[in-house]
C-alpha positions in Angstrom: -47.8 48.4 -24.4 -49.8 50.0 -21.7 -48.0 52.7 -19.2 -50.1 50.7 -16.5 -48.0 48.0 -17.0 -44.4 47.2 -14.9 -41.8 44.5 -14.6 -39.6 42.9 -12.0 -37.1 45.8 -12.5 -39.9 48.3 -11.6 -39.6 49.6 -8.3 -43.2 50.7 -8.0 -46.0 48.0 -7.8 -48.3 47.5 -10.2 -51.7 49.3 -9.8 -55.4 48.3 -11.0 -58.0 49.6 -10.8 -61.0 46.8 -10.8 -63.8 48.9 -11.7 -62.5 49.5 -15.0 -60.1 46.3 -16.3 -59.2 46.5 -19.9 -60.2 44.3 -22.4 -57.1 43.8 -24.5 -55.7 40.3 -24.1 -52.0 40.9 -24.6 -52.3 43.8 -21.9 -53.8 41.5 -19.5 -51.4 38.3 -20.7 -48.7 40.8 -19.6 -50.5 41.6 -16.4 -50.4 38.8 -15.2 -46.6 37.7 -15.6 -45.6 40.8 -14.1 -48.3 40.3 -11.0 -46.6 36.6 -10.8 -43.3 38.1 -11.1 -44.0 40.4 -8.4 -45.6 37.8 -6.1 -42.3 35.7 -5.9 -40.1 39.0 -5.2 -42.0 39.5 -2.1 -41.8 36.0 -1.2 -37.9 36.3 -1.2 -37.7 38.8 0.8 -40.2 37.2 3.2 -38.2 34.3 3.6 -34.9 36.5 4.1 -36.2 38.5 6.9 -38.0 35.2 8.4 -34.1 33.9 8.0 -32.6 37.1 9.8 -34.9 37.3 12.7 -34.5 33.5 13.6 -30.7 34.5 13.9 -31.5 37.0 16.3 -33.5 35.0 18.1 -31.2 32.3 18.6 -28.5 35.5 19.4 -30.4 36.6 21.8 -32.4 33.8 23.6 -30.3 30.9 22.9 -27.5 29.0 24.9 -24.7 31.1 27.1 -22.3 28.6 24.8 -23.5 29.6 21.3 -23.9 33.5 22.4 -20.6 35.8 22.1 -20.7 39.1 23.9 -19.5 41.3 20.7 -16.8 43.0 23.1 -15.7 40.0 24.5 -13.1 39.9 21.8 -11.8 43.6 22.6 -10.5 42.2 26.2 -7.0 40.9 24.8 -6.7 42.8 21.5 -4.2 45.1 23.3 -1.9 41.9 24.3 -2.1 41.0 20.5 -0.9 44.0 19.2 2.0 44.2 21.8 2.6 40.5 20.7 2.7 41.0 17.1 5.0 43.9 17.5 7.6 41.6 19.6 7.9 39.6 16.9 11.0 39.9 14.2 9.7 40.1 11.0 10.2 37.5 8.6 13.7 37.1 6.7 13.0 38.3 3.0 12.2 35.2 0.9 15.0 33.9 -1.9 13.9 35.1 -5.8 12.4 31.9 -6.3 14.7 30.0 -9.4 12.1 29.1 -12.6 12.1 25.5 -12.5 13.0 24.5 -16.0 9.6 22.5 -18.1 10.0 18.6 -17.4 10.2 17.5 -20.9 7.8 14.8 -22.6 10.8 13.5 -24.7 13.6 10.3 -24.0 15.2 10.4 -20.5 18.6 10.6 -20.3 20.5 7.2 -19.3 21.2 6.9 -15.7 25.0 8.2 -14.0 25.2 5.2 -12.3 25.5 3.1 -15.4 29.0 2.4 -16.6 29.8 3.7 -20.3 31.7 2.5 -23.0 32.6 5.3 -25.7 32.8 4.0 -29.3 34.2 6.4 -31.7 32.9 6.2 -35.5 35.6 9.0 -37.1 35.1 10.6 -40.2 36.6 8.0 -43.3 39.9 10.0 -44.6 38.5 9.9 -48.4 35.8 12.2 -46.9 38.0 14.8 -44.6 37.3 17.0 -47.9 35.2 19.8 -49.1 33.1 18.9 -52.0 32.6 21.9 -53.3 36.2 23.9 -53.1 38.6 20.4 -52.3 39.7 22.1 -49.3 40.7 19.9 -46.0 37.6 20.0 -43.4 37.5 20.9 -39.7 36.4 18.8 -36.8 33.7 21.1 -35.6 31.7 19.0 -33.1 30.4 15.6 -32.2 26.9 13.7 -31.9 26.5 11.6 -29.4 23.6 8.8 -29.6 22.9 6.7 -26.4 22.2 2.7 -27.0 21.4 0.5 -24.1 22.8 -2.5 -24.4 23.1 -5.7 -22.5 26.3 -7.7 -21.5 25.4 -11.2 -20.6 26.7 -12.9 -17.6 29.6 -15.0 -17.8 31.4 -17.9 -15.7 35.0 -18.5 -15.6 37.2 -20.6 -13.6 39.2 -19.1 -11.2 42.4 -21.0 -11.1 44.0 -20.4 -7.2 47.6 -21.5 -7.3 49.4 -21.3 -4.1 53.2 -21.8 -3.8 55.5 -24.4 -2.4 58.6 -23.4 -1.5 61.6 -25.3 0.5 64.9 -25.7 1.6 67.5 -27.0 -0.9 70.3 -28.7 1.4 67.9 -29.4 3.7 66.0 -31.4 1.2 62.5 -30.5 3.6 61.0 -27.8 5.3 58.9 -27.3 3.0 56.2 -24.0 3.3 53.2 -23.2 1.1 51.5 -20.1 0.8 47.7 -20.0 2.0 44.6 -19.9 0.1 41.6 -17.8 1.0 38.6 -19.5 2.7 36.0 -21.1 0.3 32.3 -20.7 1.4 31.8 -24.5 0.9 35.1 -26.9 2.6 35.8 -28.6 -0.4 33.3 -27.6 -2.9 34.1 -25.6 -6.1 31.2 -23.1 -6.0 32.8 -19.2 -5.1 30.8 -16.9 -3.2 29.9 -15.2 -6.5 27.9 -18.1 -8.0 26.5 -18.8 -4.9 24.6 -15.7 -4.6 23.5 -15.8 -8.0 22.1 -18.9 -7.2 20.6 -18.2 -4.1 19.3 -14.5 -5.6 17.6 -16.4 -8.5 16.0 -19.0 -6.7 14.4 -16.6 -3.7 14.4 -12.9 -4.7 13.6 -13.8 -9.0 11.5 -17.0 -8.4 13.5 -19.0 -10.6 13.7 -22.8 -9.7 16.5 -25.1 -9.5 15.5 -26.9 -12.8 15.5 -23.6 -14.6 18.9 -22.5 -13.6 20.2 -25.7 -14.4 19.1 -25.1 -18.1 20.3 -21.5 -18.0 23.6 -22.5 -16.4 24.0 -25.3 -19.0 23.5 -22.0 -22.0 26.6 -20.5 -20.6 28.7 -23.8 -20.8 28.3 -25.0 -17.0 26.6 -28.3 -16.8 25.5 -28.5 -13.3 22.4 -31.2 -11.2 19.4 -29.4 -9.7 20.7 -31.9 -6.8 24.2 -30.1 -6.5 22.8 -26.6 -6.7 20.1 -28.0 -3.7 23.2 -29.1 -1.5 24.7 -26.0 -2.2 21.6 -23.8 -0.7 21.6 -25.9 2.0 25.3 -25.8 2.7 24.7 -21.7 2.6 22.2 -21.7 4.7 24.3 -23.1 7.2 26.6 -20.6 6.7 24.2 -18.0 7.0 23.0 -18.6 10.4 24.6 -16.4 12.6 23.9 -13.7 10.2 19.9 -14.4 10.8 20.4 -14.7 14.3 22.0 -11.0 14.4 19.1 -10.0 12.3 16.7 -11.6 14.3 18.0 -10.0 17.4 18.0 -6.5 16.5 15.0 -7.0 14.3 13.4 -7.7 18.2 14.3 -4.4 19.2 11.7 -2.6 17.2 9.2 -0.4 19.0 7.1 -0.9 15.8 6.7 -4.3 13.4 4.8 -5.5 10.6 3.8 -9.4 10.4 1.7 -11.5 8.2 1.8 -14.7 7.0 1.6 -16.4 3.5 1.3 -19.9 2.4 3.8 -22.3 0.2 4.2 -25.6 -0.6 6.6 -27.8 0.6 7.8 -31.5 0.3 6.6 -34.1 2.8 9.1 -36.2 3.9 6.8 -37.8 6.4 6.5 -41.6 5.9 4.0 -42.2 3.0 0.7 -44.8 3.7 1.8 -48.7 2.9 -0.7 -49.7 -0.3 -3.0 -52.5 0.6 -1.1 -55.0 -1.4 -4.7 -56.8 -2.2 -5.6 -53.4 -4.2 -5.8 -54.1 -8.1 -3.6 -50.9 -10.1 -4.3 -50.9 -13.7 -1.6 -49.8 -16.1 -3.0 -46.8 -16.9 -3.0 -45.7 -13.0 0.6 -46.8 -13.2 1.7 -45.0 -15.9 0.1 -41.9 -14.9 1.5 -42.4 -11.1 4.7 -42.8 -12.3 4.7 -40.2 -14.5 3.6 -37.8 -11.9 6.4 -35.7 -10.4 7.6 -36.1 -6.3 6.9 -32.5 -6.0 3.6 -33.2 -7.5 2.4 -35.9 -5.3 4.1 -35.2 -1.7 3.6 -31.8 -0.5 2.0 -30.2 2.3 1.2 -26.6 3.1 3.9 -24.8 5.4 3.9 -21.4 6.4 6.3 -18.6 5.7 5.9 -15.6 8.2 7.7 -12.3 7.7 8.4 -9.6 10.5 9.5 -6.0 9.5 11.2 -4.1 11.6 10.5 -0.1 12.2 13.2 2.6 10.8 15.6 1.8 13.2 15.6 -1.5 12.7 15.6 -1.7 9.1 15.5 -5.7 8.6 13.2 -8.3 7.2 12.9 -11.9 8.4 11.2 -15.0 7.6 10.1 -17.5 9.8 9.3 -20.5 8.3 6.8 -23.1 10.1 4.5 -26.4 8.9 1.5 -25.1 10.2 -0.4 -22.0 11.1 -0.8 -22.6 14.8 -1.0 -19.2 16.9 2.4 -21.1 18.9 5.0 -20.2 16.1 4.3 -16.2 16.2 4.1 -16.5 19.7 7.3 -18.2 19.7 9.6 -15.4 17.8 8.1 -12.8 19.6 8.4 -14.2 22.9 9.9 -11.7 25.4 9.0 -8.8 22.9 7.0 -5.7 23.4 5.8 -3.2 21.3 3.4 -2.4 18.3 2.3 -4.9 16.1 0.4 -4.2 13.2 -0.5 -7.5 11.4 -3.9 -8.8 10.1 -7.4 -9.9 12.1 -5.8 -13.1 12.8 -6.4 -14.5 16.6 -2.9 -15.7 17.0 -1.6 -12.0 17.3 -4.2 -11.5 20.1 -1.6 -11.6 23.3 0.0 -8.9 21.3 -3.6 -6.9 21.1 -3.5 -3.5 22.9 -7.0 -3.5 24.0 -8.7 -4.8 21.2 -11.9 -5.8 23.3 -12.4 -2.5 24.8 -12.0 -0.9 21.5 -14.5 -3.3 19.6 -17.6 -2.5 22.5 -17.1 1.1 22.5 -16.2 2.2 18.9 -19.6 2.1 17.5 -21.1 4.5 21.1 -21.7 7.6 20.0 -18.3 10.2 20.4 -19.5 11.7 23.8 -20.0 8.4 25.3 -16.5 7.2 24.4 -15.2 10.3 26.0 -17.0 9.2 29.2 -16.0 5.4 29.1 -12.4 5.7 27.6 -10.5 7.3 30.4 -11.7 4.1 32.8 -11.1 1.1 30.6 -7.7 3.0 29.3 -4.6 1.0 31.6 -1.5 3.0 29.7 1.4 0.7 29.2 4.6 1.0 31.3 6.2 3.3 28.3 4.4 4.8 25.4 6.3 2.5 23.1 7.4 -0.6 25.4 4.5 -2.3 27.2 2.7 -5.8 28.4 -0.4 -6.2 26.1 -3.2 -7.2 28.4 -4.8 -10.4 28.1 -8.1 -10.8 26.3 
């Protein structure tokens, strides 16, 4: 290759002289790529310094908010350093303990579980060495973790109380006394109520599949009995919910929504226009259909959570989804709600119509418009929601 030649790593540009080109067409092949080569160099660097003087430029000439005096920063560097050497330096940190590898293997079984140990010893015939007839040791054990499952069991508690009385006197007689029953009269104990009540509403298990369940363990109890028995508890229960509901009010903070479920209708069903003809096949079918099936209505079972103070949830249960019912357990309450876009939560709104006209302004207009629709509330937690 010709010494006339250079590359991009060739400081010096390449030279020609036009009155004389050479001929060769791998020398001038190469000639080119390297006058290419050179071409886009100088470009670059064009660019760059087009690049750097805009900066200064904008440096120099721009606004008094986007220039910065480079001494400007010097006027408290003094205070710094006098700041930096009133403060205590920091406490040496603790070696830090090597957290040992989480392993990829079986967990072990949960403290809180009780344990029953069964020992398996060692058969007596086998206590021997098989190769000298000597007695063995007991060096160690194994231990192997099973879960296992205990299935629930009812028993009938027999209360006995005692009569005692006076033996001349042939009276004055005295019994001992029993401990209250949840249901006057009833047999159920507070322990199968709960399991009852548990099932049904926190494990979604109906009446008619706890009657079958029940009846596996021995117990042969009506769907109708267990029904009463709800009913009887949540009689009993009442004050309970109404302590719950009270503090649950004295949240600064609570979650609401609403969901739907069906529910019998035990409002009087439409007479039949006795002139109507009902084939047997409609009859069967009718009367084969369930009274779940073919009388109920959609209620509504609202639930309010209260904030960390208040740690409680409640239902609300009501037949319809008029705005009145959440108005009507939160009346005389004031706070935060947080629920869905639903317009019966709008008396409890903070400002939601000033915040739908001015969130989609551009952010220095809401700067400008905020501060005069903004009307704070009497606390920052505790306030009157304003009317939309």
């Amino acid at each position: 290759m010709s010494d006339t030649t250079t590359n991009l790593t060739d400081p010096k540009p390449v030279t020609l002289d036009l009155a004389h080109l050479p001929d060769d067409p791998a020398f001038l092949k190469q000639l080119v790529i390297d006058l290419v080569s050179q071409l886009q160099q100088e470009k670059t660097e064009k660019e760059h310094l087009h690049h750097r003087l805009a900066q200064i430029l904008r440096h120099r000439f721009g606004r008094r908010a986007e220039t910065l005096d480079p001494h400007q920063m010097e006027l408290f560097l003094q205070q710094v350093k006098d700041r930096l050497q009133q403060i205590p330096p920091p406490p040496p940190e603790p070696p830090l303990t090597p957290v040992p590898p989480s392993g990829h293997g079986r967990r072990k079984p949960p403290m809180n579980l009780p344990r029953r140990r069964v020992e398996y010893p060692l058969p007596a015939e086998k206590r021997f060495c098989s190769i000298c007839g000597k007695p063995l040791v007991k060096i160690g054990e194994e231990v192997r973790h099973v879960y296992e499952y205990v299935p629930a069991s009812i028993v009938v508690v027999e209360q006995v109380k005692e009569k005692w009385a006076c033996e001349p006197c042939q009276g004055n007689v005295v019994e001992s006394e029993l401990p209250p029953i949840p249901i006057e009269k009833g047999m159920p104990g507070p322990g199968l109520l709960a399991h009852v009540i548990t099932s049904k509403y926190a494990d979604h298990l109906p009446l008619y599949r706890q009657e079958s369940i029940l009846a596996r363990h021995g117990l042969s109890l009506t769907r109708s009995t267990m029904c009463d028995w709800i009913g009887r508890s949540s009689d009993l229960l009442s004050p309970l919910y109404a302590e719950m509901t009270k503090d649950l009010l004295g949240s600064h903070k609570l979650n609401t929504d609403d969901t739907p479920v069906p529910v019998l209708d035990d409002r009087k069903p439409k007479e039949e226009d006795p002139t109507s003809i009902i084939t047997s096949g409609e009859a069967e079918a009718k009367a084969d259909e369930g009274p779940a099936r073919r009388k109920t209505r959609e209620g509504r079972l609202w639930v309010y959570v209260g904030d960390d103070s208040h740690p409680h949830i409640v239902f609300d249960y009501s037949p319809d989804r008029r705005q009145e019912h959440p108005q009507r357990f939160l009346a005389g309450w004031h706070g935060s709600l947080q629920a869905d876009a639903y317009t019966g939560y709008d008396p409890f709104a903070y400002l939601r119509d000033v915040i739908e006209r001015i969130c989609t302004l551009p952010q220095s207009r809401i700067r400008e418009l905020l501060p005069a629709y903004w009307k704070p509330a009497p606390s920052p937690l505790k306030g009157t929601a304003p009317q939309s």
